[in-house]
TITORNU-970742 format. One record per residue: residue number from 1; residue in one letter; chain; x, y, z of N, C-alpha, C in turn. Coordinates in nm, 2 decimals. Layout:
residues N
+-----+---------+--------+--------+---------+--------+---------+----------+--------+--------+---------+--------+
! num ! residuo ! cadena ! n.east ! n.north !   n.up ! ca.east ! ca.north !  ca.up ! c.east ! c.north !   c.up !
+-----+---------+--------+--------+---------+--------+---------+----------+--------+--------+---------+--------+
! NUM !       A !      A !      X !       Y !      Z !       X !        Y !      Z !      X !       Y !      Z !
...
+-----+---------+--------+--------+---------+--------+---------+----------+--------+--------+---------+--------+
END
This chain:
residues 101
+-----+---------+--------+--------+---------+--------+---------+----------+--------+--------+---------+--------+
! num ! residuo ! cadena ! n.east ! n.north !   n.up ! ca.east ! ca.north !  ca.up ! c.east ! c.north !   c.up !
+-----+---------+--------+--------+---------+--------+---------+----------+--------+--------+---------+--------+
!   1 !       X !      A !  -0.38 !   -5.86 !  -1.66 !   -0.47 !    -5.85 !  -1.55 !  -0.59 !   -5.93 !  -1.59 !
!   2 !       X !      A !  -0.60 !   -6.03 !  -1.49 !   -0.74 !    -6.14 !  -1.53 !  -0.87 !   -6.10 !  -1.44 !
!   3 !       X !      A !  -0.94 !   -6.11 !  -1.46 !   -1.09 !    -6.06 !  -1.39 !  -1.14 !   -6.24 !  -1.40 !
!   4 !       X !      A !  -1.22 !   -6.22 !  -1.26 !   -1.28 !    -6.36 !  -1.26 !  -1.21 !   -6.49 !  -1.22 !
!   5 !       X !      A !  -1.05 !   -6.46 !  -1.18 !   -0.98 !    -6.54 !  -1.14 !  -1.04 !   -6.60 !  -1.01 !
!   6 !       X !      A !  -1.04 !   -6.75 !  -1.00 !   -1.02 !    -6.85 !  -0.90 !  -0.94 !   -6.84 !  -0.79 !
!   7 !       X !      A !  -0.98 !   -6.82 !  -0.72 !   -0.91 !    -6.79 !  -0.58 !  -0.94 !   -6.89 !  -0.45 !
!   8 !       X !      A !  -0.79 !   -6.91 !  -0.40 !   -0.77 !    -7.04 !  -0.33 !  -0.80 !   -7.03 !  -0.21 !
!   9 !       X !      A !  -0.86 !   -7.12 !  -0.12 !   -0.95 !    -7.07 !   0.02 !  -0.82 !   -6.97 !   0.09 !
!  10 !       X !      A !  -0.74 !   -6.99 !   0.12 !   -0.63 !    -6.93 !   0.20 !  -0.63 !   -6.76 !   0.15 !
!  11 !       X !      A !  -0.66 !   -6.76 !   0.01 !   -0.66 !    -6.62 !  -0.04 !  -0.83 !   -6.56 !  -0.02 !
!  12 !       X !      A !  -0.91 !   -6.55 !   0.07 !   -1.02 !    -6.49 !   0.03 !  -1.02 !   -6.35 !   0.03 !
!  13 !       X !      A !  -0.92 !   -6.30 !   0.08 !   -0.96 !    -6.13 !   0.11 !  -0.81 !   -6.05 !   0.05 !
!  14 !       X !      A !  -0.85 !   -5.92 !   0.01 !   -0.78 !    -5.86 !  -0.01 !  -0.62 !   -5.82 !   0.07 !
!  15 !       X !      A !  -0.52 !   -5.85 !   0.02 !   -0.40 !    -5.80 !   0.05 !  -0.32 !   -5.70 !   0.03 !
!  16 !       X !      A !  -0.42 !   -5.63 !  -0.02 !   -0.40 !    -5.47 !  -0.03 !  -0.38 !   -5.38 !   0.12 !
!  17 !       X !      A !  -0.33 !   -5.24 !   0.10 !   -0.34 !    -5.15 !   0.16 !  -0.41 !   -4.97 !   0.09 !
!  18 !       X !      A !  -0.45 !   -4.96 !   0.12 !   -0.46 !    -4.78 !   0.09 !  -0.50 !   -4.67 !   0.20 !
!  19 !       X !      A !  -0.40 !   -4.59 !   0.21 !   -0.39 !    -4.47 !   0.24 !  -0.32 !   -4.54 !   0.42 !
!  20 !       X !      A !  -0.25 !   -4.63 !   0.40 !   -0.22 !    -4.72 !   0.53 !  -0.30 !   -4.79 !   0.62 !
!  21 !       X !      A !  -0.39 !   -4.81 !   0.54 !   -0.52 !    -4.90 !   0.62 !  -0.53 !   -4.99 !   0.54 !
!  22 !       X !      A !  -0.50 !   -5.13 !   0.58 !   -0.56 !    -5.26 !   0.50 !  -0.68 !   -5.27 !   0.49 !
!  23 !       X !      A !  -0.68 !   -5.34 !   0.39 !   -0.86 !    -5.36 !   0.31 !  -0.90 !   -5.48 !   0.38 !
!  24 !       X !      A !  -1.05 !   -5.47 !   0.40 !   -1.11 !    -5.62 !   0.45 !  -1.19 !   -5.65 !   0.35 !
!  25 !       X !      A !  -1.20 !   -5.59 !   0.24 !   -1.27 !    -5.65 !   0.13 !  -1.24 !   -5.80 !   0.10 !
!  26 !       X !      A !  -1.28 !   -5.86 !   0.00 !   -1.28 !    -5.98 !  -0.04 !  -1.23 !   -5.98 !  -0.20 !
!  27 !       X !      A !  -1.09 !   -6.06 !  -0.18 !   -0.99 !    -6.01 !  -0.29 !  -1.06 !   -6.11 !  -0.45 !
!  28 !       X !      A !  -1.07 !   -6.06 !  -0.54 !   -1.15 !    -6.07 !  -0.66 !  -1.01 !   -6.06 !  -0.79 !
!  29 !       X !      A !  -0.95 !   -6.01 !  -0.75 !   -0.82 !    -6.02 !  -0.87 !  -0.69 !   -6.08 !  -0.84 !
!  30 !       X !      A !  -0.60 !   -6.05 !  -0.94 !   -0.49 !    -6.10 !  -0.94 !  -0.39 !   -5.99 !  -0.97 !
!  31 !       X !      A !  -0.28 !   -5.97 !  -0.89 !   -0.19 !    -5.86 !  -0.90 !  -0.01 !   -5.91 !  -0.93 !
!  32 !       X !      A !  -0.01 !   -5.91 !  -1.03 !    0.14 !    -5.96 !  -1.05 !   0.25 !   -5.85 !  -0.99 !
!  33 !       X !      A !   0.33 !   -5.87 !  -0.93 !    0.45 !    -5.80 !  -0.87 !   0.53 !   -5.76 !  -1.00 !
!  34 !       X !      A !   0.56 !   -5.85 !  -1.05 !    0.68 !    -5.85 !  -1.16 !   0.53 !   -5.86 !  -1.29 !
!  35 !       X !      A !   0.48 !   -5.77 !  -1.37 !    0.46 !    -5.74 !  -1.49 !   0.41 !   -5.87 !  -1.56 !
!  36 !       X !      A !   0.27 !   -5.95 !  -1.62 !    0.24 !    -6.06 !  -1.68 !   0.26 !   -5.99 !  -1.84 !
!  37 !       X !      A !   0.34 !   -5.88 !  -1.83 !    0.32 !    -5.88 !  -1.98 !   0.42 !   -5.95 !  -2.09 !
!  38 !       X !      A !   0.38 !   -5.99 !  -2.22 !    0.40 !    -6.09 !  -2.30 !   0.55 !   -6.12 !  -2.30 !
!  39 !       X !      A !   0.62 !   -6.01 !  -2.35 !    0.75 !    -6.01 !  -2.33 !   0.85 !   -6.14 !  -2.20 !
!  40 !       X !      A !   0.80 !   -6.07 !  -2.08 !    0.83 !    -6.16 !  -1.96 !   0.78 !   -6.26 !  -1.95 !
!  41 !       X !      A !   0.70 !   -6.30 !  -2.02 !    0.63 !    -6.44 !  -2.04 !   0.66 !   -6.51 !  -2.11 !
!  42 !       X !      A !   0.76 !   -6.44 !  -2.23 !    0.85 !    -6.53 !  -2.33 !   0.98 !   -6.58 !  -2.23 !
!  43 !       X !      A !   1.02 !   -6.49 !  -2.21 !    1.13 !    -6.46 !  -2.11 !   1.12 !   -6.61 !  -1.96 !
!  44 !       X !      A !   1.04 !   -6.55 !  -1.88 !    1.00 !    -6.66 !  -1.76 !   0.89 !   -6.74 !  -1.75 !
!  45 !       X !      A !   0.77 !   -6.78 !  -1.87 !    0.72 !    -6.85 !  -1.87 !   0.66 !   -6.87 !  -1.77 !
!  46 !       X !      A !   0.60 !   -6.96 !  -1.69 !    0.49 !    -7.02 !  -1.59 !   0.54 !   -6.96 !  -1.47 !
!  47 !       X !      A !   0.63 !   -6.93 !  -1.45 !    0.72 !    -6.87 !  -1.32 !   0.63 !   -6.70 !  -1.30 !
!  48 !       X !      A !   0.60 !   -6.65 !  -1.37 !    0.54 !    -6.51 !  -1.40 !   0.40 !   -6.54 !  -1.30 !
!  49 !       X !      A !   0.36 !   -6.65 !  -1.27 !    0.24 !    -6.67 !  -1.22 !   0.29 !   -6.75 !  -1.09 !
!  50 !       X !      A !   0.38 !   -6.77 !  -1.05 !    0.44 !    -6.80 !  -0.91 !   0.42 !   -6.73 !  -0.78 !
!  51 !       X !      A !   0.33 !   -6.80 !  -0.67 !    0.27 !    -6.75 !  -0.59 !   0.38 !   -6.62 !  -0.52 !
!  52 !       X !      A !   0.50 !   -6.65 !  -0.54 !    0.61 !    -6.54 !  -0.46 !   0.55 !   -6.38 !  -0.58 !
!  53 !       X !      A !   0.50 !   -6.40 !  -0.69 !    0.47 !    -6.31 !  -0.81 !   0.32 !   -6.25 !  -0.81 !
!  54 !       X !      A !   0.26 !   -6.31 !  -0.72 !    0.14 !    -6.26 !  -0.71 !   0.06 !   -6.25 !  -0.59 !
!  55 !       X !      A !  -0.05 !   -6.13 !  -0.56 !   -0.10 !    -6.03 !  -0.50 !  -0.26 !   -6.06 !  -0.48 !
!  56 !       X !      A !  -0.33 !   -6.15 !  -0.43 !   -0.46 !    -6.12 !  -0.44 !  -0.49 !   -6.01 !  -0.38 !
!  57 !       X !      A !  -0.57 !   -5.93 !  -0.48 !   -0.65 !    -5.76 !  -0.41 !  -0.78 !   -5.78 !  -0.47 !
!  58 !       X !      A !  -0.87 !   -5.64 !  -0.38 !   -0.98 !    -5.65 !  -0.45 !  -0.99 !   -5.56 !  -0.58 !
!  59 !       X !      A !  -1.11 !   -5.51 !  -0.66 !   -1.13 !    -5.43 !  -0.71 !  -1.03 !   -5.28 !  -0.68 !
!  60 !       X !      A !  -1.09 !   -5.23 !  -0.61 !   -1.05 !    -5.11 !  -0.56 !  -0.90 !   -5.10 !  -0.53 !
!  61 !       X !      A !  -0.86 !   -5.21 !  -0.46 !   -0.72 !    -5.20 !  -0.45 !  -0.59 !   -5.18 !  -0.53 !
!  62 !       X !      A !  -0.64 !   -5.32 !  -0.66 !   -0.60 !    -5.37 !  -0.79 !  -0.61 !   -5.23 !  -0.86 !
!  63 !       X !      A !  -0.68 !   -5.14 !  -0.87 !   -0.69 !    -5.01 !  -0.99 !  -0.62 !   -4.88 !  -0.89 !
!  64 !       X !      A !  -0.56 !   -4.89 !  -0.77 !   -0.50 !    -4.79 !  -0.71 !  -0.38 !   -4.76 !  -0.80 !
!  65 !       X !      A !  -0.35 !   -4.64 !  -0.76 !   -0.22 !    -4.61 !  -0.84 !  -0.10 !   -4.64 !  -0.78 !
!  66 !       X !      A !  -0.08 !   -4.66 !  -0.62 !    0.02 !    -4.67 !  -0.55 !   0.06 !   -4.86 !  -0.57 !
!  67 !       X !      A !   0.04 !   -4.93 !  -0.62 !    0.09 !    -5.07 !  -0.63 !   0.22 !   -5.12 !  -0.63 !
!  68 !       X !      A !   0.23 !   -5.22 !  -0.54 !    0.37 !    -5.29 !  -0.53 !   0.41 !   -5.33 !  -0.69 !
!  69 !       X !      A !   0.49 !   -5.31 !  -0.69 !    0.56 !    -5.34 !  -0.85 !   0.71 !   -5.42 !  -0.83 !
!  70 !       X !      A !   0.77 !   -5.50 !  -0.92 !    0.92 !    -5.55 !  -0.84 !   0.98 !   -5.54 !  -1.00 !
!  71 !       X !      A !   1.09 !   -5.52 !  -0.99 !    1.19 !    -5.51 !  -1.14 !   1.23 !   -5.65 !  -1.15 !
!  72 !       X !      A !   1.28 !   -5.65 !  -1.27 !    1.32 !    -5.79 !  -1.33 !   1.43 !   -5.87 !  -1.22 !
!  73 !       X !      A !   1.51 !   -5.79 !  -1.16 !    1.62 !    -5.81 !  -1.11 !   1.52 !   -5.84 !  -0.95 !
!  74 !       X !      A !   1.44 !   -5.78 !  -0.88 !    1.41 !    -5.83 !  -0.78 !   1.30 !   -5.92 !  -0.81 !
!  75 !       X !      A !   1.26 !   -5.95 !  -0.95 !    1.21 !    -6.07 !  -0.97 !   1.28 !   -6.22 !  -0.92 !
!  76 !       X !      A !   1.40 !   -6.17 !  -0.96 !    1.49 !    -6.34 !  -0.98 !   1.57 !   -6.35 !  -0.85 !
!  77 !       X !      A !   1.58 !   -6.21 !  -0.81 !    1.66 !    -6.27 !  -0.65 !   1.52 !   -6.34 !  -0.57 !
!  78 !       X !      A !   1.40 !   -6.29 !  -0.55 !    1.33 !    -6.31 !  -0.50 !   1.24 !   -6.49 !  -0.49 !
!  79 !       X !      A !   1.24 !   -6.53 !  -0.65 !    1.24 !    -6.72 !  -0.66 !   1.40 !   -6.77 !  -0.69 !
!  80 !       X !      A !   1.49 !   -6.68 !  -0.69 !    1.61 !    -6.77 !  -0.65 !   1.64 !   -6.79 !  -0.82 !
!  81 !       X !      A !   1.64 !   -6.74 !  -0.93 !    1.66 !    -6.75 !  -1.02 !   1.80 !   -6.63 !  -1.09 !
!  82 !       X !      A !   1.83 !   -6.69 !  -1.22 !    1.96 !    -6.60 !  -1.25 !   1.83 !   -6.49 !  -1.35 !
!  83 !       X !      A !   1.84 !   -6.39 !  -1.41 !    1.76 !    -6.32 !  -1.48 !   1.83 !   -6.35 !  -1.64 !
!  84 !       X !      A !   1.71 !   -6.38 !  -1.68 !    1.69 !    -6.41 !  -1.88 !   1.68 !   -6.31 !  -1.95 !
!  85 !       X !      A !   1.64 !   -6.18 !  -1.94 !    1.70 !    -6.12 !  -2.04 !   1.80 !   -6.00 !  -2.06 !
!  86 !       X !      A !   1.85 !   -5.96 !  -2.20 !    1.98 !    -5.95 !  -2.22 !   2.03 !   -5.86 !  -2.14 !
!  87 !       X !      A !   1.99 !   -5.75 !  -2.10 !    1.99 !    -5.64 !  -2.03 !   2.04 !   -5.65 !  -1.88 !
!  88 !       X !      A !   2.00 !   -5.73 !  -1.81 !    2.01 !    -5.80 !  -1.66 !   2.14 !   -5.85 !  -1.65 !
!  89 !       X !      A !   2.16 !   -5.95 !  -1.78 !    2.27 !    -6.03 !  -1.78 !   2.40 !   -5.97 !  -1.79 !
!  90 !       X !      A !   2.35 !   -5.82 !  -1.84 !    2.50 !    -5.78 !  -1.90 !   2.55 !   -5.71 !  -1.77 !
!  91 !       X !      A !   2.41 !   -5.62 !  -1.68 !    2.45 !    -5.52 !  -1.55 !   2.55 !   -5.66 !  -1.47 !
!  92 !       X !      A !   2.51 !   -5.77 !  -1.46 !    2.55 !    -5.88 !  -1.37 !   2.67 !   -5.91 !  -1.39 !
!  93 !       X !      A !   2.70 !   -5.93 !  -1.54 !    2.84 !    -5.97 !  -1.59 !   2.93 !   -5.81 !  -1.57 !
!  94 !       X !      A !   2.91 !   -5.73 !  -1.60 !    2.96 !    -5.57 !  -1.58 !   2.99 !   -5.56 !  -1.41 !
!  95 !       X !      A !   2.86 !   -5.61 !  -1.34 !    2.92 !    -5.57 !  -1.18 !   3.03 !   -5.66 !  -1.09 !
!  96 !       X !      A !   3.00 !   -5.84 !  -1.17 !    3.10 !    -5.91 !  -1.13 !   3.27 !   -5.85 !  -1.20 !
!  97 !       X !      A !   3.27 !   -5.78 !  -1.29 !    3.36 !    -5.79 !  -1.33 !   3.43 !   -5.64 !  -1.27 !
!  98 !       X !      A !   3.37 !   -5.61 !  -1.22 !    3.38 !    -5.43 !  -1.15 !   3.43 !   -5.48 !  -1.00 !
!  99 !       X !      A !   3.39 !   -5.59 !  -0.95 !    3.46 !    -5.66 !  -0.82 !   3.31 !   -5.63 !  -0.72 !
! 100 !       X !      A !   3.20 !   -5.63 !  -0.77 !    3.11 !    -5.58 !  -0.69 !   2.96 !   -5.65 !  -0.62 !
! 101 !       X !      A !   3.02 !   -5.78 !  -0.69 !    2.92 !    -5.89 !  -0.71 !   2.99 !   -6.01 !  -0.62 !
+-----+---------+--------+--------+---------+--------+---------+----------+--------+--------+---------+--------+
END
């Protein structure tokens, strides 16, 4: 989570929701879907920061507890990618081979 991130005119306001009312605040962070932590970074590299991967919100929104979050697996359907680590690979090779893929 970066504070002070640069934000592109198209992104000025928040894309949050809470309590089902969208925010008109003016979005000030950066909200990754899929996890910027180090691990997945070794794993998907620059892709982790892929506009499909990220959330401008404001303050308030960004420290809610209710936040969109996406698993590794709806990471890669989502940019069209196969999933890199071992875990993913194996449910994928297991389901094709189950007839279910």
């Amino acid at each position: 989570m970066k504070k002070n991130v640069k934000l592109s005119k198209e992104n000025l306001f928040c894309e949050g929701e809470r309590l089902g009312v969208l925010c008109l605040n003016r979005a000030t962070e950066k909200h990754h879907l899929y996890s910027d932590k180090q691990q997945h970074r070794k794993l998907y590299g620059d892709l982790i920061d892929h506009d499909r991967n990220i959330q401008f919100l404001c303050y308030n929104c960004h420290h809610c507890k209710s936040l969109k979050k996406m698993t590794e697996k709806e990471f890669c359907q989502k940019l069209g990618i196969k999933p890199r680590s071992k875990t993913e690979r194996q449910k994928a090779r297991f389901t094709v081979a189950r007839g279910r893929g």
